[in-house]
C-alpha distance (Angstrom), angle and dihedral (degrees) to the residues before:
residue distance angle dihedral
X1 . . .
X2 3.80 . .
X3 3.65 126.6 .
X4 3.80 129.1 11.3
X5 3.74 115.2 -26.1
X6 3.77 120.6 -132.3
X7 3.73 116.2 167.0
X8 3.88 101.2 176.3
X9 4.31 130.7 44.3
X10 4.03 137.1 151.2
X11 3.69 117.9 -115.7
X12 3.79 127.3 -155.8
X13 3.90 96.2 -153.6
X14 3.98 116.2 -172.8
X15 3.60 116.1 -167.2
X16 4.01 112.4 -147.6
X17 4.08 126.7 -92.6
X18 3.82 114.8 -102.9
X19 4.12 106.5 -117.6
X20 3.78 112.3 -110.2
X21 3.77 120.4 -109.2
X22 3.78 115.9 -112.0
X23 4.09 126.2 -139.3
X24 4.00 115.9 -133.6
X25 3.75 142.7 146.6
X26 3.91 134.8 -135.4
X27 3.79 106.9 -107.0
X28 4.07 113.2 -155.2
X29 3.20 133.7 151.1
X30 3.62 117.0 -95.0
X31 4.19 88.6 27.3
X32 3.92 117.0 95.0
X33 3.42 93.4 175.3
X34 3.71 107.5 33.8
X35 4.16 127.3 -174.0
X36 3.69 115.1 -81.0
X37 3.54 108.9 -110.7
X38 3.76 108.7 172.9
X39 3.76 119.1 149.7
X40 3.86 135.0 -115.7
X41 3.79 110.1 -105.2
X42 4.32 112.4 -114.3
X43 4.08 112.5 -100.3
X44 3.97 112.8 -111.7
X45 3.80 120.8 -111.3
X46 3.63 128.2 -87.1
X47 3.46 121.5 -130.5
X48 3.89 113.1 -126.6
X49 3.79 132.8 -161.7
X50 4.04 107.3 -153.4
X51 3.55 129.9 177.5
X52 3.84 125.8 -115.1
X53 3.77 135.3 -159.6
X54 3.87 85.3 -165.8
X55 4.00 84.6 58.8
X56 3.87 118.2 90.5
X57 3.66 101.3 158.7
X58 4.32 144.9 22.1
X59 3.83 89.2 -126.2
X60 3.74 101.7 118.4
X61 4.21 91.7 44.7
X62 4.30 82.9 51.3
X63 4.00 85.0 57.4
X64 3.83 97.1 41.6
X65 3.88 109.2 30.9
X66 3.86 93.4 168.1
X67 3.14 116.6 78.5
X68 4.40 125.0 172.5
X69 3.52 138.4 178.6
X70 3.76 134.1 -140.9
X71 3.81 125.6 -76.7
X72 3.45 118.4 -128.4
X73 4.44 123.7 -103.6
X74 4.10 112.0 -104.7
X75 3.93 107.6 -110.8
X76 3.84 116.3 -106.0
X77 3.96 138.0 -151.5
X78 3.75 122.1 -68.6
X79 3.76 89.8 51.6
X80 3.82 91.0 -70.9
X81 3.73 115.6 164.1
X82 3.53 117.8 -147.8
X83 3.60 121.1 -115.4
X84 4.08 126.0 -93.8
X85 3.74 123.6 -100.8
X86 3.88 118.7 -114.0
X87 4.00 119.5 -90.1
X88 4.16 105.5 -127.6
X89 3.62 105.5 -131.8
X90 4.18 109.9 -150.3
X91 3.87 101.6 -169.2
X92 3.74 119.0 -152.6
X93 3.87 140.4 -177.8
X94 3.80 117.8 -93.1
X95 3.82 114.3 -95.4
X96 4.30 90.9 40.2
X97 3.94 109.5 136.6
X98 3.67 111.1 -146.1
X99 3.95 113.3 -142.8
X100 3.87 137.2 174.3
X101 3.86 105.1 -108.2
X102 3.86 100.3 -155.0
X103 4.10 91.4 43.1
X104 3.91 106.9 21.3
X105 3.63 96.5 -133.1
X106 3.81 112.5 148.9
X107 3.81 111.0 -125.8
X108 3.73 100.5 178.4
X109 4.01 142.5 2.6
X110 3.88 96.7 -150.6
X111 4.02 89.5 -157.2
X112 4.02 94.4 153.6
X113 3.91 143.3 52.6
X114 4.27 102.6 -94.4
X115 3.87 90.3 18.1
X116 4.04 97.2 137.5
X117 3.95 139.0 167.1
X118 3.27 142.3 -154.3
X119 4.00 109.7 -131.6
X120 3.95 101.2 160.4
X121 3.89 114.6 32.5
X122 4.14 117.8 -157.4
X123 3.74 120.5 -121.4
X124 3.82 125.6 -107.2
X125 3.39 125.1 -99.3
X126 3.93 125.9 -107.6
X127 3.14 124.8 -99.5
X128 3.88 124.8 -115.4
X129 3.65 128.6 -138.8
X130 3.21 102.0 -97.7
X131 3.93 87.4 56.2
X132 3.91 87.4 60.7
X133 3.49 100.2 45.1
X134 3.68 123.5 109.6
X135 4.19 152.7 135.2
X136 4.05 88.9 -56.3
X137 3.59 100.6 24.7
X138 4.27 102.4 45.0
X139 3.69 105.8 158.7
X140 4.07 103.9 22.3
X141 4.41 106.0 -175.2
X142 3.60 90.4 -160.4
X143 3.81 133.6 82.8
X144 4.28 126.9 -168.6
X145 3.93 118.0 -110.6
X146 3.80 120.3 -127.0
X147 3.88 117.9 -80.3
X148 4.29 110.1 -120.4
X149 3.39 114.3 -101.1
X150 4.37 110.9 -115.4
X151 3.55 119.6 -98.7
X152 4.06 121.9 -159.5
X153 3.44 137.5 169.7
X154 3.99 112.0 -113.2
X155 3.77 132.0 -154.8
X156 3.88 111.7 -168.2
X157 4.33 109.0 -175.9
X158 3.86 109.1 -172.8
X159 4.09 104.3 -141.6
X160 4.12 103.5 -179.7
X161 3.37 130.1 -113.9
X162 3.67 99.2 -118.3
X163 4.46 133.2 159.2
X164 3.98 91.7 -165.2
X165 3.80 133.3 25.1
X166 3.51 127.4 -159.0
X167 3.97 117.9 -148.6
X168 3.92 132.7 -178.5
X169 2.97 161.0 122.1
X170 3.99 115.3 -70.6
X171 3.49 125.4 -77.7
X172 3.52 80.5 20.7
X173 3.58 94.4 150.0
X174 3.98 85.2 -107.8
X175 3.68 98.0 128.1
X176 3.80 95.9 44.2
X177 4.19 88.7 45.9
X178 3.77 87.0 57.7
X179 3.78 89.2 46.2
X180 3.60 96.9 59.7
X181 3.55 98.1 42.5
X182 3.71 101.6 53.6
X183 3.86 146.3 0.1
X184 3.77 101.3 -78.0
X185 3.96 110.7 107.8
X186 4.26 98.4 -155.8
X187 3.75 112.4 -179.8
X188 3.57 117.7 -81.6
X189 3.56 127.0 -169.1
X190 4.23 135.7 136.5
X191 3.76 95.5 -96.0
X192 3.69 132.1 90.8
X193 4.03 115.9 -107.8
X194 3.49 98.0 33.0
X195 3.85 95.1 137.2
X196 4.16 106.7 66.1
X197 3.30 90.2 166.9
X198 4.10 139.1 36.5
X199 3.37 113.9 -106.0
X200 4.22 125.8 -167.6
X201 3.53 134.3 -142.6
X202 3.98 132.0 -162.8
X203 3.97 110.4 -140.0
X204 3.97 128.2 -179.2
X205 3.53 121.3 -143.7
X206 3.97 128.4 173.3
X207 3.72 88.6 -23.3
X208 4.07 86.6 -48.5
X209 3.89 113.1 118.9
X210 3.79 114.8 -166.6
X211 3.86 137.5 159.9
X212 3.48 135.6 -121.5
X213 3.83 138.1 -155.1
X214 3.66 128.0 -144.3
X215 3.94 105.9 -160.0
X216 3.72 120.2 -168.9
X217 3.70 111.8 -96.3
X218 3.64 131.8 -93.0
X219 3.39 133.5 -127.2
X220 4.01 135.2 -160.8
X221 4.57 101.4 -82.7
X222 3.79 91.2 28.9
X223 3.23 87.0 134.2
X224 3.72 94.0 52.7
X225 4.24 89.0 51.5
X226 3.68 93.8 -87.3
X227 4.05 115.8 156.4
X228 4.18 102.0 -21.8
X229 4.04 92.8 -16.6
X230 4.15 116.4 -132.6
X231 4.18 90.4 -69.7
X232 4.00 85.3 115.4
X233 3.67 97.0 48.3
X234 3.79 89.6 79.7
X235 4.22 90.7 77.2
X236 3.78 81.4 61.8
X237 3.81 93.6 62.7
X238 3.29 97.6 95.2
X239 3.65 113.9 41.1
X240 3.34 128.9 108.4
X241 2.89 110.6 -138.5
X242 4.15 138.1 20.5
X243 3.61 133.5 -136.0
X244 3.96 111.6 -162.4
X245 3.99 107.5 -148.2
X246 3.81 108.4 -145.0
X247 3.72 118.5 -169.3
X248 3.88 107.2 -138.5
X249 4.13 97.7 -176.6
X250 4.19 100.1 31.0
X251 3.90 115.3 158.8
X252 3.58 97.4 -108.4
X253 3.71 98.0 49.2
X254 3.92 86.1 -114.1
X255 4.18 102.4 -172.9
X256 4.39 100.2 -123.9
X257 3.38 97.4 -135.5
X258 3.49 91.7 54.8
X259 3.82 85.5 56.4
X260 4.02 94.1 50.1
X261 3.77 86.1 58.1
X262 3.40 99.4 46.7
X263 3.73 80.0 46.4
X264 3.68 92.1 61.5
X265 3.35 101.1 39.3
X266 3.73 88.4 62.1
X267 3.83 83.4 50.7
X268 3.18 103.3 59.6
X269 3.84 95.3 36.5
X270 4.14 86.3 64.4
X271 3.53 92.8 48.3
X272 4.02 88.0 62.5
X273 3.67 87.2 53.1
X274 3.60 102.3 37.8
X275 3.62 127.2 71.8
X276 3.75 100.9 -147.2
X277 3.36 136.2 -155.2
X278 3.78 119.4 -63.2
X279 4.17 116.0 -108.5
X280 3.94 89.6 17.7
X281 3.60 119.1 106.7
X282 3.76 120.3 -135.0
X283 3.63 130.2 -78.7
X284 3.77 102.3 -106.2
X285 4.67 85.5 51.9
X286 3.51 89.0 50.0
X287 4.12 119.7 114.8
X288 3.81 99.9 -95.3
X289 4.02 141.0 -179.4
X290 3.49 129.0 -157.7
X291 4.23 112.3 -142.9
X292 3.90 114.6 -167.1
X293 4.04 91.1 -149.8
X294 4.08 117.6 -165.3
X295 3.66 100.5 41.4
X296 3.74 88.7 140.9
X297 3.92 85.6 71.5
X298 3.92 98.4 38.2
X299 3.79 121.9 6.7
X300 3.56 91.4 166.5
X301 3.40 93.4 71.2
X302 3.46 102.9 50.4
X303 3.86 86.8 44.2
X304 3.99 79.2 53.6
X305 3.95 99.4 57.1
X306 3.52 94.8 32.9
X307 3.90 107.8 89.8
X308 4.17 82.5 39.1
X309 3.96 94.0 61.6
X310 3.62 91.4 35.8
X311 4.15 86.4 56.4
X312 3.83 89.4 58.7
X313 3.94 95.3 52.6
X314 3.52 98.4 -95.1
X315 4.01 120.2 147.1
X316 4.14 102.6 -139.5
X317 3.66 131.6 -159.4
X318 3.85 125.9 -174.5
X319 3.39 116.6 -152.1
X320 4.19 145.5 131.6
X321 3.84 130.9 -120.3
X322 3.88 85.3 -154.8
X323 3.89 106.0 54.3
X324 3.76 87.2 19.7
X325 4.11 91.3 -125.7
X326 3.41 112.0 172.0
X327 3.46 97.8 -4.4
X328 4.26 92.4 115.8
X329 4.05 84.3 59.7
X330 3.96 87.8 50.6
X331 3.53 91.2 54.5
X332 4.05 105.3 45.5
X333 4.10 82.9 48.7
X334 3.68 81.5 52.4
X335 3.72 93.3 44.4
X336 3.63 89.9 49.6
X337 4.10 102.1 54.6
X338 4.18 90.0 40.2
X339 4.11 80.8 56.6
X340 3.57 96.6 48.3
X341 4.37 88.6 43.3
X342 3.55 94.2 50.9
X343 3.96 93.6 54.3
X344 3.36 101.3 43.8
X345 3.98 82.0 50.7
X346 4.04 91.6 47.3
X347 3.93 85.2 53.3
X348 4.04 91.9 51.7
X349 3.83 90.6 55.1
X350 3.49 84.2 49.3
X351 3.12 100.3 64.6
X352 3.76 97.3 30.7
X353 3.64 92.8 38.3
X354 4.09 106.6 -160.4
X355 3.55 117.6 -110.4
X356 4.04 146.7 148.3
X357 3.88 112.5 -43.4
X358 4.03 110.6 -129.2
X359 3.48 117.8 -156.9
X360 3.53 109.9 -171.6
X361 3.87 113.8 -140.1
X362 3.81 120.0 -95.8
X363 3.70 112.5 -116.0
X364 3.78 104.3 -127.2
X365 3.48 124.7 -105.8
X366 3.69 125.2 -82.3
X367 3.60 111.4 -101.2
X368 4.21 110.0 -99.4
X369 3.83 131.6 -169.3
X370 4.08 109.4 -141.8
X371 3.87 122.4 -175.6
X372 3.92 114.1 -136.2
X373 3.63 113.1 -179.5
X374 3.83 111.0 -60.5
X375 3.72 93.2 -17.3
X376 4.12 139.3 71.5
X377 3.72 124.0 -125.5
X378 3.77 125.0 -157.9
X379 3.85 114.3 -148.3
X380 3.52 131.4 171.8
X381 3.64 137.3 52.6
X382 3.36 126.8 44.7
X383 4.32 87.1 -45.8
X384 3.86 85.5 130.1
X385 3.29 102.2 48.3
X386 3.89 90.9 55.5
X387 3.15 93.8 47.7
X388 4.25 98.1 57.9
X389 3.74 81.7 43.1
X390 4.05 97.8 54.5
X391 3.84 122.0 93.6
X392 3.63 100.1 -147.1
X393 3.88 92.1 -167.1
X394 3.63 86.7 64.7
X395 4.04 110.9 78.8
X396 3.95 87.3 -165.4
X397 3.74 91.0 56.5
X398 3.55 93.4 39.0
X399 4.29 83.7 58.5
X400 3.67 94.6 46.9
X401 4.57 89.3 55.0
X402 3.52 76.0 46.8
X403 3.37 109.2 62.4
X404 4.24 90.1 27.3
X405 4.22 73.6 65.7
X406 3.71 94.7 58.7
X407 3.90 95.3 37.4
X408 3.67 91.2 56.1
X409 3.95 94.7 44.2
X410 3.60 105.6 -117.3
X411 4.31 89.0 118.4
X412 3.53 90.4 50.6
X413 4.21 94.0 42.4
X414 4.22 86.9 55.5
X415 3.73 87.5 55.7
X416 3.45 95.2 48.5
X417 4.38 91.8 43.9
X418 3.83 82.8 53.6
X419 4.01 107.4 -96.9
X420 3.22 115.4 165.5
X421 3.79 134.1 -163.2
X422 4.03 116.9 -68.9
X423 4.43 85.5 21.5
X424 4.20 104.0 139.7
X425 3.42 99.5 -122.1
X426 4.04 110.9 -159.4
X427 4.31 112.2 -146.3
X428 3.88 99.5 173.5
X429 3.57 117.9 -48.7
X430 4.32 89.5 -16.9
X431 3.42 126.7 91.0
X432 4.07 116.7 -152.9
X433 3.84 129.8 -171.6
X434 3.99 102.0 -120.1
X435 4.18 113.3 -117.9
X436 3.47 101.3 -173.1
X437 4.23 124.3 -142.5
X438 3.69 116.1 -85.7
X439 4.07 85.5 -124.8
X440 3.55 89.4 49.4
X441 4.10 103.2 111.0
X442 3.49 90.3 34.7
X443 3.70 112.5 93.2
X444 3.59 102.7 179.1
X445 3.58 89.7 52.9
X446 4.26 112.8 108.4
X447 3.95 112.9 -108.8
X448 3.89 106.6 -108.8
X449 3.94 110.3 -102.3
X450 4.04 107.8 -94.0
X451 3.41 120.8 -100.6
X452 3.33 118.3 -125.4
X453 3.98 112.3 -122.2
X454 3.27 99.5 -102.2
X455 3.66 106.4 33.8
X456 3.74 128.8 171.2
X457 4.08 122.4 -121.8
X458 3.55 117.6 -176.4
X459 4.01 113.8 -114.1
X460 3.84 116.4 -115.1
X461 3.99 89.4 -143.4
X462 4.01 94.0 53.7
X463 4.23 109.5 68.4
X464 3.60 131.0 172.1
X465 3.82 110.1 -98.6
X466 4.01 108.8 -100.9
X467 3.58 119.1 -134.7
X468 4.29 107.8 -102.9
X469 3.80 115.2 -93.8
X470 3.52 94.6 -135.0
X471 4.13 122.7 138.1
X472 3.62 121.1 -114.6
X473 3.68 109.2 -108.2
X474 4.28 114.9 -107.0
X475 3.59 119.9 -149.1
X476 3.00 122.1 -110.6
X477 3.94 130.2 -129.9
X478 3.34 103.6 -131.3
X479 4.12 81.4 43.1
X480 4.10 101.0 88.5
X481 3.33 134.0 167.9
X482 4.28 123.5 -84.4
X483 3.77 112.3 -94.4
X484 3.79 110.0 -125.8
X485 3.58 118.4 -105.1
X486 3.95 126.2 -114.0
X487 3.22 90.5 -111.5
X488 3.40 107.2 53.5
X489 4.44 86.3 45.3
X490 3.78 85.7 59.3
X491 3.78 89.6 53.2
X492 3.33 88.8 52.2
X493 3.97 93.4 51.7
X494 3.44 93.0 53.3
């Protein structure tokens, strides 16, 4: 990793405005009153959160934080539809979790190169006129607007791809271990704290390549927000397996196993706090190894705590970061239990073999009468998306959201909650002035047959054509028949 590491930001993601439908009529010659023939406006973009293997950090999303898509193009004559906005594309390392910020819900686990999620959808285009034309409704003079894109706040936390973990103490000897092991070049120095941020390194073993992170270390209170806190623990999450780093020869003549269980402790505390990953089992279950580091400075100590750890189940390894003892044992071990992870993974997928996520699509809400104050609000349904996609300066459009209204029940639910006429009635952002139905105090009266949503009225200014009043012509007398020529007589002769 290059740079400065960030592994979690807050995104303000706007999806793009749906472009508004547009009303217009065919113009030939020979046709006053052409078709209409206006277009459907394009759908705005969606903004998209993909993951990248080229990705190692959330820096640039830190530094830009709002991110939109395209609106869509208005619709045209000749049944043109206007063009689509663009999707945003927010790349993102593999391994990033993508969460609602206001809610917490997890939307995606972006575990794979490609892996990508929608988290702010764009809003449909209007319809044209020639869209909403039909039998009843022939020659419509109104058009729908675009439908707002969504907007939603988005937490994306970066949790590493990693095979092998290495935990401690600091000045473990963590950075130097994954130093001599692989390529990586961590910072190393004779002070504690010197890794601030985790680091990874790509080892091959026995034709077996595997990573492994290097978290800062932990101290006793972590969890409380002592020395760098548990925030880094989350790039452990999905190892499988743990190494604990024990310093042998530390400056204050700290006793190791007193550091594995302060270790643990700090383990278990962040998997309290910490929701985890789904299918992995927690931190403390996990397949772990236990390396006494240093024992080029003191062996005796290692060979001192040795038998102890070994008592409480623990598998031990000595070994030094410096001289590199031991370390070719660590890694065949380690070799060994990424092998044995990786099929019992393969088998999973297996049987669960991964494929495309369907969501089916939520049925909307039933529509719901609410009294606020000295007004009625209408909720439910698709109320709100009529409303973004009504002209109000157009009476004809303002009809057609009217009778959607009664169709989908909401006139007939304000009569029933108790409206009465003159009542502000509040449908989205609009405020009406409640006409009840003629049939509305009469109880035994039949409901009216629904609408449908998009039903057809006939329009005032379009007529069938009515037969010409025009007499049928009388003969006159003096009017008679043609004579038949001589010629045609003789042709009849012959």
């Amino acid at each position: 990793m290059t740079g400065e590491f960030v592994d979690e930001v807050t995104v303000t993601a706007t999806a793009g405005r749906g472009g508004d439908g547009v009303t217009a009529f065919d113009r030939q010659p020979y046709e006053p009153k052409g078709r209409p023939d206006g277009g459907d406006g394009g759908h705005g973009g969606d903004v998209v959160v993909r993951a990248s293997k080229d990705e190692d950090s959330l820096l640039d999303l830190r530094y830009r934080p709002h991110r939109a898509a395209g609106r869509g193009r208005h619709g045209s004559g000749d049944r043109r539809r206007g063009a689509d906005g663009d999707a945003c594309v927010l790349t993102v390392p593999e391994g990033t979790i993508v969460s609602d910020a206001d809610h917490g819900e997890v939307l995606a686990d972006l575990a794979r190169d490609g892996d990508e999620v929608v988290v702010a959808r764009g809003g449909r285009g209007g319809r044209g006129n020639a869209a909403l034309a039909g039998p009843r409704r022939r020659a419509p003079r109104f058009h729908e607007l675009g439908e707002p894109g969504e907007q939603r706040r988005v937490r994306c936390e970066l949790k590493l791809l990693a095979d092998v973990a290495l935990v401690g103490m600091p000045s473990a000897g963590k950075s130097s271990l994954i130093a001599h092991v692989s390529a990586a070049r961590p910072k190393v120095a004779a002070y504690p704290f010197t890794t601030l941020t985790p680091r990874l390194g790509v080892v091959r073993v026995d034709e077996t390549d595997f990573t492994i992170a290097d978290v800062p270390g932990l101290i006793e209170g972590a969890s409380e927000g002592r020395g760098l806190g548990q925030r880094f623990l989350r790039h452990i999450e999905r190892a499988a397996a743990l190494v604990h780093v024990l310093d042998c020869a530390s400056l204050e003549g700290r006793d190791p196993r007193e550091d594995l269980a302060i270790v643990l402790r700090e383990l278990a505390a962040y998997e309290q706090q910490a929701e985890g990953l789904p299918g992995r089992p927690p931190l403390t279950e996990r397949p772990a190894l236990v390396l006494l580091n240093k024992v080029d400075a003191d062996r005796e100590v290692a060979e001192l705590v040795r038998p102890d750890l070994e008592a409480q189940g623990w598998e031990v390894l000595l070994g030094s970061a410096v001289t590199g003892e031991g370390l070719t044992a660590l890694l065949r071990r380690l070799a060994e239990l990424v092998r044995a992870e990786r099929a019992v993974r393969a088998v999973s997928e297996e049987v669960a073999p991964r494929g495309p996520v369907l969501r089916p699509v939520a049925e909307p809400e039933p529509v719901r009468v609410v009294r606020e104050g000295h007004a009625w609000r209408v909720r439910g349904g698709n109320v709100a998306r009529w409303i973004a996609q009504t002209d109000f300066g157009n009476e004809e459009a303002v009809a057609h959201l009217q009778r959607r209204l009664r169709s989908a029940g909401a006139i007939d639910a304000l009569a029933r909650a108790g409206a009465r006429a003159g009542d502000d009635v509040v449908v989205g952002d609009v405020v009406f002035d409640f006409e009840p139905p003629p049939d509305a105090a009469d109880d035994d009266a039949p409901a009216p047959e629904p609408e449908p949503d998009d039903a057809w009225e006939l329009d005032d200014d379009v007529l069938e054509p009515e037969p010409d009043d025009v007499p049928e012509p009388e003969l006159d007398d003096d009017v008679r028949e043609p004579e038949p020529d001589a010629g045609d007589e003789a042709e009849d002769r012959r």
